[in-house]
C-alpha positions as CSV (number, residue, x, y, z in Angstrom):
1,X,0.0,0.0,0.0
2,X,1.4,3.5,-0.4
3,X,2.8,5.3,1.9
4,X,-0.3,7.2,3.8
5,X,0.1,5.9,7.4
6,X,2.0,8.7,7.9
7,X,-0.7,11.3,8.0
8,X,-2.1,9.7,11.2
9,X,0.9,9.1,13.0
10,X,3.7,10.2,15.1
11,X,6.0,8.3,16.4
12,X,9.9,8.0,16.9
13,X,12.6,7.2,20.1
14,X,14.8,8.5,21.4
15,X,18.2,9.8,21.0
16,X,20.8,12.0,22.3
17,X,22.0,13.7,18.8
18,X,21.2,17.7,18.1
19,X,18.0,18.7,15.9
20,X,18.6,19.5,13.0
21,X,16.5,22.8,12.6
22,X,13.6,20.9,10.5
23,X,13.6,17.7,12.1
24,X,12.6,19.2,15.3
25,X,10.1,21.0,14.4
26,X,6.9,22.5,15.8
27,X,5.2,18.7,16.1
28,X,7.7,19.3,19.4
29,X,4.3,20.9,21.2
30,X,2.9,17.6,21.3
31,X,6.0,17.1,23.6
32,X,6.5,20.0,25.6
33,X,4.4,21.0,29.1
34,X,3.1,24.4,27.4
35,X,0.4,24.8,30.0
36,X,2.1,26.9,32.3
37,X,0.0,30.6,32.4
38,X,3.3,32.2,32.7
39,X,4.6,31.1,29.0
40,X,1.6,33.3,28.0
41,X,2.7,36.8,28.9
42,X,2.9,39.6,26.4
43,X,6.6,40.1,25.4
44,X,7.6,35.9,26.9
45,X,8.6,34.2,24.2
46,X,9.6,30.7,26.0
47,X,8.0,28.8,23.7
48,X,8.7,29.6,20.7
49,X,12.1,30.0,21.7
50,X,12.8,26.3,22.7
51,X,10.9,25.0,19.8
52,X,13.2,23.9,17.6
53,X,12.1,23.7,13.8
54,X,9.7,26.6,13.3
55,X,9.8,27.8,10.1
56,X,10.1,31.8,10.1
57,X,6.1,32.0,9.4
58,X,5.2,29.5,12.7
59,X,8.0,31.1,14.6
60,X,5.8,35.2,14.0
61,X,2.4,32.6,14.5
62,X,3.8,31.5,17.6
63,X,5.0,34.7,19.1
64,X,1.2,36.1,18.2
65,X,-0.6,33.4,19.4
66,X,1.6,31.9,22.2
67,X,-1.8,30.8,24.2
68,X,-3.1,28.9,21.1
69,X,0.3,26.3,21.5
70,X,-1.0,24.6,24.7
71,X,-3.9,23.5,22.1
72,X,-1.8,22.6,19.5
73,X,0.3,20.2,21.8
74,X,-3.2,18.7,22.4
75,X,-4.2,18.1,19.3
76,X,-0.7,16.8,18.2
77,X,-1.6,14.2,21.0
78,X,-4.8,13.6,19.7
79,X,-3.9,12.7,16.3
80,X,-1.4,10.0,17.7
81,X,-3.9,8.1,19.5
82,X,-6.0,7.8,16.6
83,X,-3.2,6.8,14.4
84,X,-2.0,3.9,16.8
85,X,-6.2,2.9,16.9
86,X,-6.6,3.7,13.0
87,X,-3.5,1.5,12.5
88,X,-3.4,-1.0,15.5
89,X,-3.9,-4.5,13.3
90,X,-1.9,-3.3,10.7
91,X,2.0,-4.1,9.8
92,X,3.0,-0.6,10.6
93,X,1.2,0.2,13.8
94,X,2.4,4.0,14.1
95,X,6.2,3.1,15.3
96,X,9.3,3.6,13.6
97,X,13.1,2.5,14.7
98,X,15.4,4.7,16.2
99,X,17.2,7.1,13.9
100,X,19.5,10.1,16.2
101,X,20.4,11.7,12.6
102,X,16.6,12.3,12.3
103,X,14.7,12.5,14.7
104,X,17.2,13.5,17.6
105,X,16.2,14.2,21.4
106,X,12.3,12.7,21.4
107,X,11.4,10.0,23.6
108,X,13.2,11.4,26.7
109,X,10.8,14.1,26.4
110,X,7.8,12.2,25.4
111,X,6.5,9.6,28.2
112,X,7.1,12.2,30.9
113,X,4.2,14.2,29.3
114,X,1.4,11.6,28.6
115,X,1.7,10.8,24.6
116,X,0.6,7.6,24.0
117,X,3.2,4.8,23.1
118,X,2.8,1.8,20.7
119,X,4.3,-1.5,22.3
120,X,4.1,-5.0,21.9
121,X,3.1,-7.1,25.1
122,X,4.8,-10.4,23.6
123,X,7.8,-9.3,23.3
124,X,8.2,-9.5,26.9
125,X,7.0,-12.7,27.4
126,X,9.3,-14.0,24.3
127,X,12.6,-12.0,26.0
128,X,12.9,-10.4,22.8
129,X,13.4,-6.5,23.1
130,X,10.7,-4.5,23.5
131,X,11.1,-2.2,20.1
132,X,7.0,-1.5,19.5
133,X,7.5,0.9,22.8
134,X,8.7,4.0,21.2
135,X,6.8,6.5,19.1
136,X,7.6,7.6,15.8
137,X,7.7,11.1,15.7
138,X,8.9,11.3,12.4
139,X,5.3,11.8,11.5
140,X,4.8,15.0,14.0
141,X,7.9,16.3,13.3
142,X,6.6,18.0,10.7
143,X,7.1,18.5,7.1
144,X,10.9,19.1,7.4
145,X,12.0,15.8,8.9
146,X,13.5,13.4,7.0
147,X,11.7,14.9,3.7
148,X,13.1,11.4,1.8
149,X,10.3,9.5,3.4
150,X,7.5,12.4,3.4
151,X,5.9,11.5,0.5
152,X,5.2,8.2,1.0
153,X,1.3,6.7,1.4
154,X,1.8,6.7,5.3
155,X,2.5,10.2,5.2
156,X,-0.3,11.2,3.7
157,X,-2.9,9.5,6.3
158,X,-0.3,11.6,8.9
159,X,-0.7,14.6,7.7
160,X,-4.5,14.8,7.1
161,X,-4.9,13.8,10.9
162,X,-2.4,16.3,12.5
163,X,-3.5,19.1,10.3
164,X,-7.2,18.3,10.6
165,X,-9.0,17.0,13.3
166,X,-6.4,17.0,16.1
167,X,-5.5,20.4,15.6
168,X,-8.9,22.2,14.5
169,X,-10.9,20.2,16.9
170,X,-8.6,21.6,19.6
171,X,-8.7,25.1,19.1
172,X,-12.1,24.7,18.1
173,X,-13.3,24.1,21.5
174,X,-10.9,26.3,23.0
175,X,-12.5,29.1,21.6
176,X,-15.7,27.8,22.6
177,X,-14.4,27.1,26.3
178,X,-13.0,30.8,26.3
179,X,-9.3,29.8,26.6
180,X,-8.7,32.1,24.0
181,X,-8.5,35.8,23.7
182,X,-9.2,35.9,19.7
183,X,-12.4,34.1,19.5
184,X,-15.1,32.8,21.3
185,X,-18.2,30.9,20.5
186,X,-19.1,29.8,16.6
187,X,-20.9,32.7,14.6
188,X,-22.4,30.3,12.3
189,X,-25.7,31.2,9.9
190,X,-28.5,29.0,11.3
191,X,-29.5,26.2,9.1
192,X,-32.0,27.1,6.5
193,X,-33.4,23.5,7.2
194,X,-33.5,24.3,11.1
195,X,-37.5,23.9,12.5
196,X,-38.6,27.6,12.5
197,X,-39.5,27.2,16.4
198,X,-36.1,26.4,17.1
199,X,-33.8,28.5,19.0
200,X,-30.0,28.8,17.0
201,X,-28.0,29.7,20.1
202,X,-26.2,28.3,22.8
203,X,-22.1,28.3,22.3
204,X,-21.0,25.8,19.6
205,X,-17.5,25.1,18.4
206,X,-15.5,27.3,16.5
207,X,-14.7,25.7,13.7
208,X,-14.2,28.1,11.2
209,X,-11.7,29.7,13.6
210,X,-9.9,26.5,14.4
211,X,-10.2,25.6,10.7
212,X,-8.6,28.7,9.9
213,X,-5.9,29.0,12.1
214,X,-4.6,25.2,11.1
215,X,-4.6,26.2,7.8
216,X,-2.9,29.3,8.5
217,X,-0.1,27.6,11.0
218,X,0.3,24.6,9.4
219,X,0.4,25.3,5.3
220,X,3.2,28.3,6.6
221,X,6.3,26.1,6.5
222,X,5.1,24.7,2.9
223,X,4.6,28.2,1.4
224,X,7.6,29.3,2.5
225,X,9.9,26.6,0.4
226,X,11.2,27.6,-2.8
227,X,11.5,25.2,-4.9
228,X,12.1,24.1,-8.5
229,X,9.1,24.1,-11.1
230,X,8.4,20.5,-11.6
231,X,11.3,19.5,-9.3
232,X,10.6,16.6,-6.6
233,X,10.9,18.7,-3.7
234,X,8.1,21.0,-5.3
235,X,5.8,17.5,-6.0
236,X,6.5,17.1,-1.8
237,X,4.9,20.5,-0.7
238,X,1.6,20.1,-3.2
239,X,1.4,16.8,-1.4
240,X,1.8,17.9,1.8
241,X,-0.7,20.8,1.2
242,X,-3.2,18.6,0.0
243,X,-3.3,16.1,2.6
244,X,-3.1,19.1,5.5
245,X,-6.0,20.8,3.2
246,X,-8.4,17.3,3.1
247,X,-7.8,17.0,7.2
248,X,-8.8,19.8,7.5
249,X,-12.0,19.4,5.3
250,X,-13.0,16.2,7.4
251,X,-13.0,17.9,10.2
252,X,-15.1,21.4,9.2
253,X,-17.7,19.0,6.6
254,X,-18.0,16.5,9.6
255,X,-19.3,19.8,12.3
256,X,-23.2,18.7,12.7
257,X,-25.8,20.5,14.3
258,X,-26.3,19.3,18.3
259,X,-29.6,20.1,20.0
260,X,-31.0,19.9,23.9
261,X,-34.4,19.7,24.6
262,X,-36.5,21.8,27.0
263,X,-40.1,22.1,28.1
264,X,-42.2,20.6,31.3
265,X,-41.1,17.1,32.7
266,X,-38.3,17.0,29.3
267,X,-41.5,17.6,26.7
268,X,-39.1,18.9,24.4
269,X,-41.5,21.6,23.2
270,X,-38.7,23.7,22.6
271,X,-35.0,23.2,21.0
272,X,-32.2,25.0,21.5
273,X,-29.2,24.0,18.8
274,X,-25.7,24.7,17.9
275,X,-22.7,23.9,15.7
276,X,-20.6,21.2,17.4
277,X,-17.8,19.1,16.2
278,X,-17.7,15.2,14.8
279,X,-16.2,12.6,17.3
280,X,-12.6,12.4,16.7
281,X,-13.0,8.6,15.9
282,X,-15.7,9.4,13.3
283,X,-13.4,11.8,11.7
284,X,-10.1,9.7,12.2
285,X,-12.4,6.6,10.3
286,X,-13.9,8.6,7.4
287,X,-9.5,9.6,6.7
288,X,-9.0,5.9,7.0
289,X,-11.6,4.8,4.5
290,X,-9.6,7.9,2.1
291,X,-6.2,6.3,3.1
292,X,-7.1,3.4,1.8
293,X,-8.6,4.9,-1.8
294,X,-5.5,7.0,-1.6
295,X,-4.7,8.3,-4.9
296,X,-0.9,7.9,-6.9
297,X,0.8,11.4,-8.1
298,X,3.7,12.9,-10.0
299,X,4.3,16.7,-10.5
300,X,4.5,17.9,-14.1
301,X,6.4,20.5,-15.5
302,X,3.7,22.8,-14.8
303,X,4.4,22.3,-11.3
304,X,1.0,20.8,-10.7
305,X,0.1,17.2,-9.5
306,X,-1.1,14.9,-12.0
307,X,-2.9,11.0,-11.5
308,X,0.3,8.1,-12.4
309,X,-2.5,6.8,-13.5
310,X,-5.1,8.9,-16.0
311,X,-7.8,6.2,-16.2
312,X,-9.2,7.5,-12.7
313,X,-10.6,10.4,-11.5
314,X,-8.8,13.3,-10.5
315,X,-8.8,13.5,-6.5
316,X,-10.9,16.4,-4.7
317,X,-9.6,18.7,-2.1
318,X,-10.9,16.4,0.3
319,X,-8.9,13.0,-0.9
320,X,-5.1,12.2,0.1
321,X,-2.8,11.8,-2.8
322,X,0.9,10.3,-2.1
323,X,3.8,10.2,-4.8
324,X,6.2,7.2,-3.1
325,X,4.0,3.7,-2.2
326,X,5.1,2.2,1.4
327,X,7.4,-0.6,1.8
328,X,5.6,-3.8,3.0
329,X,6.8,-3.4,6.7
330,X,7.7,-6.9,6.7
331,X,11.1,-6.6,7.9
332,X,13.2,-4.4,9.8
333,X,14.3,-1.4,7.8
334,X,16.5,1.8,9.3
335,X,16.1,3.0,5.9
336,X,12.4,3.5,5.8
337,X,12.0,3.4,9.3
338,X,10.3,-0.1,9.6
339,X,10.7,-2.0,12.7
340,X,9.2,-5.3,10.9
341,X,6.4,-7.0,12.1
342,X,8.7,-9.4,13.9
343,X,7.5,-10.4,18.0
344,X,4.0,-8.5,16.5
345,X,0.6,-10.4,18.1
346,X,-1.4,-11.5,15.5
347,X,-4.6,-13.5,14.9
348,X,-4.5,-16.8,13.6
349,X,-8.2,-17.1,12.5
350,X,-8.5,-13.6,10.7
351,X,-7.7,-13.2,7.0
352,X,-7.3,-9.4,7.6
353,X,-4.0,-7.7,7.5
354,X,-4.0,-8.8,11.6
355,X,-4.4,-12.0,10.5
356,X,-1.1,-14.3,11.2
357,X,-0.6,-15.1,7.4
358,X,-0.6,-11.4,6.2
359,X,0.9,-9.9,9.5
360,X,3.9,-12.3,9.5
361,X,4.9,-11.8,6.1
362,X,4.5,-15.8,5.6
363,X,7.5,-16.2,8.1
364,X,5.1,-18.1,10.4
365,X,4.6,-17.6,13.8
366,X,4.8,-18.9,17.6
367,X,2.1,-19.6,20.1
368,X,2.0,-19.3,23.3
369,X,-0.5,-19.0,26.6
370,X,-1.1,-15.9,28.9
371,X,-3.5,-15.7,31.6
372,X,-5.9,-13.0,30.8
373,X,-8.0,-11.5,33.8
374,X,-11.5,-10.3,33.4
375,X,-14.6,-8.9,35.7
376,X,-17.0,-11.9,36.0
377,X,-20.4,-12.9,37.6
378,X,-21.4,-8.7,38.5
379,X,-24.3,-8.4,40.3
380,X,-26.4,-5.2,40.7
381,X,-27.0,-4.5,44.3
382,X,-29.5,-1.5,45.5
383,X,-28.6,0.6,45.7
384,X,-27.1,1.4,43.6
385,X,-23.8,-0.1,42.4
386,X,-22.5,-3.6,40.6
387,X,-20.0,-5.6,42.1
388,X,-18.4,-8.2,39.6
389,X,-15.4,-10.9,40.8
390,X,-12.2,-11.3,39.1
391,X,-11.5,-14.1,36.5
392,X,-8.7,-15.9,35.2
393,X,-8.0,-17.8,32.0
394,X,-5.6,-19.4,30.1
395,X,-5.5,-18.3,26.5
396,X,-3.6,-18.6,23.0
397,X,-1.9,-16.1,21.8
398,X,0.3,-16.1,18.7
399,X,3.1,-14.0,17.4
400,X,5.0,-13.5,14.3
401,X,8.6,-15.1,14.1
């Protein structure tokens, strides 16, 4: 498949080598405890300062905006959970090997902070090392990292994730939370097809704020490259661009209108409605589902992306393109940043990609028995709580050799 996992993910370990200035970049936030009031102050610029990576454009967006970073740290977090869910029966489950040249000082920052980490529970119990327990950051890093493997299919699904819903849904709701001191709650038109004795108020999300500001943020280091007409690089930023643009997309054409009921005894006689955003893991599936459809490109000449192949339909604003396919993730690779699927739990009786015969790369696998411990035998009592026991069995469990 190509290479769009990387739109949903980010995920790298840890290593002791400087950034270099565009590996580290603003994908750092996810990293970073920017929640301190203090980093807020007019004229403070810690923030921006110890991010390393910020193109000149983020660096002025950071100084302006310094209370909107907090939010993008959040939403950088967001969109690695749903990448190791999106991804979690799938050869390359959001985790990468280590690489110091690239990714530099990550995973000592990471854990201490709460971002969610990929591992592998058999490893363990096979005395193998534990390699699934690092995150690849290569995919939050930014545009800048390790731009040899950016325009792969993975990167795609990466980049429509962490410019879209993480980040929009995050500073959507801030404004409508009042966190922020440049917006508040959303000024959207009520819905021509709203019931006319329905109230449009309340305090909905944002979104064309938070859709806005993404846009604005993230698209910045992109527009700032200069690079030749029809040249590789060039076919690297209209990918980029187009994947950030259909996150984005999901996000803002996924925003539905929410409504609470009032009236005597809950008699709903009268509505009160507002604009409020998609669940993440709505959004984060409907980006799969384009992943997967994910269409081949080249850049022309021109300097515009063209279909490899002309016999299908030209992709939308909302569909991710990639120009490199994947590898197969089959085998360790520092190259391409594939750990392999080797020590990887798999299921013997599916013939999905977490099945053992696609997961293992038809290396075979091992089985072995763990002791899995469940609630049992609840019991409501009034009032008004259930009390269940604790139960042990012995299962199979199989992993890829």
């Amino acid at each position: 498949m190509p290479s769009l996992l990387a739109l949903l993910t980010a995920a790298l370990l840890a290593s002791w080598a400087p950034l270099p200035a565009e590996a580290g970049s603003w994908w750092s936030l996810a990293m970073n405890p920017v929640q301190r009031p203090e980093m807020f102050i007019i004229g403070a610029q810690p923030v921006c300062s110890q991010l390393p990576g910020l193109s000149p454009g983020q660096r002025k967006l950071c100084q302006l905006y310094q209370e909107h970073m907090a939010y993008i740290g959040e939403g950088a977090k967001t969109g690695i959970r749903e990448c190791q869910h999106q991804f979690r029966q799938r050869r390359w489950n959001c985790s990468t090997v280590d690489n110091t040249s690239v990714f530099g000082r990550v995973m000592q920052i990471v854990e201490p902070f709460g971002l969610p980490s990929v591992h592998c529970p058999l490893l363990r119990l096979l005395r193998r090392p534990v390699l699934c327990r690092k995150l690849s950051f290569r995919l939050l890093l930014g545009p800048g990292a390790l731009e040899s493997h950016w325009s792969r299919e993975d990167t795609a699904f990466t980049y429509a994730v962490r410019s879209g819903p993480g980040w929009v849904n995050a500073i959507s709701r801030a404004c409508r939370e009042g966190e922020l001191s440049t917006c508040g709650c959303s000024r959207t038109a009520r819905p021509k097809d709203l019931p006319r004795d329905w109230l449009w108020g309340g305090c909905g999300d944002n979104v064309e704020y938070g859709y806005r500001f993404a846009k604005e943020f993230v698209d910045a280091r992109e527009r700032e490259k200069n690079f030749a007409k029809g040249s590789e690089e060039q076919g690297r930023v209209l990918m980029n661009l187009q994947n950030n643009e259909a996150g984005r997309r999901a996000v803002y054409k996924m925003a539905d209108v929410a409504c609470k009921c009032h009236g005597v005894s809950g008699s709903c006689s009268l509505k009160t409605c507002w604009l409020q955003l998609a669940e993440f893991r709505k959004v984060g599936d409907q980006l799969k589902e384009k992943y997967d459809s994910a269409a081949a490109v080249r850049v022309t000449r021109r300097g515009k992306l063209e279909l490899v192949n002309s016999r299908f339909n030209p992709p939308t604003p909302e569909d991710l393109v990639y120009v490199d396919p994947s590898p197969d993730y089959c085998l360790r690779n520092d190259t391409t940043g594939s750990l392999g699927t080797q020590g990887r739990l798999c299921n013997k009786t599916s013939e999905g990609m977490d099945g053992c015969a696609l997961m293992c790369c038809g290396r075979g696998y091992d089985q072995f028995k763990s002791v899995r411990v469940e609630r049992c035998h609840c019991r409501f009592h009034w009032c008004c709580f259930v009390r269940c026991r604790k139960c042990a069995q012995t299962v199979d469990q199989f992993v890829c050799k």
